[in-house]
C-alpha positions as CSV (number, residue, x, y, z in Angstrom):
1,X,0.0,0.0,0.0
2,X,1.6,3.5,-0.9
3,X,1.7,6.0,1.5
4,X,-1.1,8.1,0.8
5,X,-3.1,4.9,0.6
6,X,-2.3,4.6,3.8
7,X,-3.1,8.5,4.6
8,X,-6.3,7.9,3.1
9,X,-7.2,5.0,5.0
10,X,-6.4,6.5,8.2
11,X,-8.3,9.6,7.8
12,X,-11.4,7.5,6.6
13,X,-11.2,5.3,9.9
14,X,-11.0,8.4,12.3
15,X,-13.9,9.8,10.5
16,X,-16.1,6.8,11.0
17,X,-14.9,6.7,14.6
18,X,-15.4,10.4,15.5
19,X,-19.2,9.8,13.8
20,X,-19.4,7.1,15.9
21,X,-18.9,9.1,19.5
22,X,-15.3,8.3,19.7
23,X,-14.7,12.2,19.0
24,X,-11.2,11.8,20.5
25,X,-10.6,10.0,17.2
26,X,-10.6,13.1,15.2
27,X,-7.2,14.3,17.2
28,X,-5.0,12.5,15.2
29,X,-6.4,14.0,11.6
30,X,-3.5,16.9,12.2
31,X,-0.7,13.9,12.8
32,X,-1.7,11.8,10.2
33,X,-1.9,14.6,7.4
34,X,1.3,15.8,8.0
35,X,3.1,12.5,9.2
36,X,5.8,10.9,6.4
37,X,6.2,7.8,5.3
38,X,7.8,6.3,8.3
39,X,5.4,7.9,10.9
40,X,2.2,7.4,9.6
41,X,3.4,3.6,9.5
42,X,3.8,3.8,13.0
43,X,0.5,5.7,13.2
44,X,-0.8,2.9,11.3
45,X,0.7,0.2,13.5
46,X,-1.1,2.1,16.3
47,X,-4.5,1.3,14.7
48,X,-3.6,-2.1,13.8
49,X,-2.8,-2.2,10.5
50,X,0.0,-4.4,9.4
């Protein structure tokens, strides 16, 4: 998966969590927009991706 795959993905799950009442969720948009490649695969790991 490229890295604005990844991007992508990430900002689509924190959206669905945040419209779910886990508002918290939405903190991260900020990190993962500007994160690079090797931080937003560590963001990623953080959500569970692989």
């Amino acid at each position: 998966m490229t890295t604005e795959e990844l991007r992508r993905r990430l900002l689509e799950e924190i959206y669905a969590g945040a419209m779910a009442g886990m508002g918290a969720m939405i903190l991260d948009e900020d990190r993962i927009r500007r994160a690079d490649d090797k931080e937003l695969r560590e963001i990623a790991a953080q959500y569970g991706y692989r």
